[in-house]
One Martini backbone bead per residue (centre of mass of N, CA, C, O) as a GRO file, in nm:
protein
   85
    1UNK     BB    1   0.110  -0.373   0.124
    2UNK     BB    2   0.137  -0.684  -0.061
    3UNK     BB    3   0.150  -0.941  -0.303
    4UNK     BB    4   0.405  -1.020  -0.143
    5UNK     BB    5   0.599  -1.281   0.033
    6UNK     BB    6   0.748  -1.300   0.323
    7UNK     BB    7   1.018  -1.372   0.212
    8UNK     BB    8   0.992  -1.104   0.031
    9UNK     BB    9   0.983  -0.913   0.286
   10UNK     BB   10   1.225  -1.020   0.471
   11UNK     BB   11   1.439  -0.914   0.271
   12UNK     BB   12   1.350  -0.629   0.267
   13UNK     BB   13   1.405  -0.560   0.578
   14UNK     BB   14   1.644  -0.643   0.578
   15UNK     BB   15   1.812  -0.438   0.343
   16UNK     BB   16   1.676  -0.185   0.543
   17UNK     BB   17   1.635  -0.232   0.777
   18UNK     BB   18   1.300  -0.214   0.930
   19UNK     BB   19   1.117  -0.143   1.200
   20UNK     BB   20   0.896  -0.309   1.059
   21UNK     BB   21   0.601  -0.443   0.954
   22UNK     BB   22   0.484  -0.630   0.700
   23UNK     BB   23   0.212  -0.691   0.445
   24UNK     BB   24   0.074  -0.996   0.324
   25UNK     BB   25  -0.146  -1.018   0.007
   26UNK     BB   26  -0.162  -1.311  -0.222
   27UNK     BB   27  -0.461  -1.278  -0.272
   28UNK     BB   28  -0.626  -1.021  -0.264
   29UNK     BB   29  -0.844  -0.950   0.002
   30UNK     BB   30  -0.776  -0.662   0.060
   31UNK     BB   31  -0.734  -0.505  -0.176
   32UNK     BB   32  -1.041  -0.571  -0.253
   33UNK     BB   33  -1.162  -0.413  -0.038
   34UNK     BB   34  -1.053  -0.151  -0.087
   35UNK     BB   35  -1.015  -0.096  -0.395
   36UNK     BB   36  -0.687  -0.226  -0.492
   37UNK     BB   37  -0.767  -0.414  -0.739
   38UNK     BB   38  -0.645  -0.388  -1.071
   39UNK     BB   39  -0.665  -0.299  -1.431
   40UNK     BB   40  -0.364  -0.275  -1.567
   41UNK     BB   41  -0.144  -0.099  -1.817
   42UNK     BB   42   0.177  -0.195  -2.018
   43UNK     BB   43   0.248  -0.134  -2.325
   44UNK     BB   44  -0.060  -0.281  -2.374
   45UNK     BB   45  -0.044  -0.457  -2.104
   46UNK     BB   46  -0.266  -0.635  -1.934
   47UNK     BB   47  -0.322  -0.646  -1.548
   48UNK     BB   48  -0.284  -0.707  -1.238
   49UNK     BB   49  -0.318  -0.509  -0.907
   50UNK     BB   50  -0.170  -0.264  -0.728
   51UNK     BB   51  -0.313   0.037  -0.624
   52UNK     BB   52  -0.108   0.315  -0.489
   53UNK     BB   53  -0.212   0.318  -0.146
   54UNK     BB   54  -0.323   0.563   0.132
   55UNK     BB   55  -0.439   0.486   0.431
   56UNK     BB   56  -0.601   0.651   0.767
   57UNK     BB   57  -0.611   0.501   1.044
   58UNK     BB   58  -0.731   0.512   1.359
   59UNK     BB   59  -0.744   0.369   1.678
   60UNK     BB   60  -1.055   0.331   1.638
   61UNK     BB   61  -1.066   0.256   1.304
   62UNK     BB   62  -1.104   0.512   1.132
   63UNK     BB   63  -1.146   0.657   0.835
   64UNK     BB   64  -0.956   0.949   0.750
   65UNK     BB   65  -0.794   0.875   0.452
   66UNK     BB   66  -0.743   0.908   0.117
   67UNK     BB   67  -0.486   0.775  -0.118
   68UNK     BB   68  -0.474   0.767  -0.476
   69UNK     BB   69  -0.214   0.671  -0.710
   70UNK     BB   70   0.048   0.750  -0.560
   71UNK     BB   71   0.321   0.886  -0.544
   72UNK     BB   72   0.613   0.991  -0.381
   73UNK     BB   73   0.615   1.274  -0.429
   74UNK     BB   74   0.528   1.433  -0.131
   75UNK     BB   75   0.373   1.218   0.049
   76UNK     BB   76   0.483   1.246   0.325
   77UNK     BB   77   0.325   1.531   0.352
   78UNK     BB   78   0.055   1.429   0.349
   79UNK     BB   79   0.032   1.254   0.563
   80UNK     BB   80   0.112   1.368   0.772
   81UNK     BB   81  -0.145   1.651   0.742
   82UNK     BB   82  -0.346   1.422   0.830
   83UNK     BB   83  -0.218   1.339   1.102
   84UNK     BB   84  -0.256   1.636   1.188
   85UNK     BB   85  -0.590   1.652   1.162
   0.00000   0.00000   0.00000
């Protein structure tokens, strides 16, 4: 899920072709419920955006792990780790 609008998610995934549905929330309902919208700095220059997270939520609807600031290196063995646990 992105702050980005469907038009730009749709693009992207043309783009890499991707088998999945992307998630948009351009107003930050979501991100803000999650406590994922916060204020960032970059260069000095303060912003609002969304911390890259991943929650782990199972059938039954349940959050199972949470996963805050996340790199992109490892991560996705941490989350396979979680969802195998």
């Amino acid at each position: 899920m992105s702050l980005d609008d469907k038009e730009s998610h749709q693009k992207f995934i043309k783009k890499f072709d991707l088998p999945f549905t992307l998630l948009s929330d351009v107003e930050a309902t979501v991100s803000k419920a999650y406590s994922c919208y916060k204020e960032k700095n970059m260069y000095g220059r303060k912003y609002w955006g969304i911390e890259r997270s991943t929650f782990v939520i199972d059938q039954a609807g349940k959050l199972k792990a949470i996963f805050r600031k996340v790199k992109v290196d490892g991560h996705a063995d941490d989350v396979l780790a979680a969802l195998k646990a």
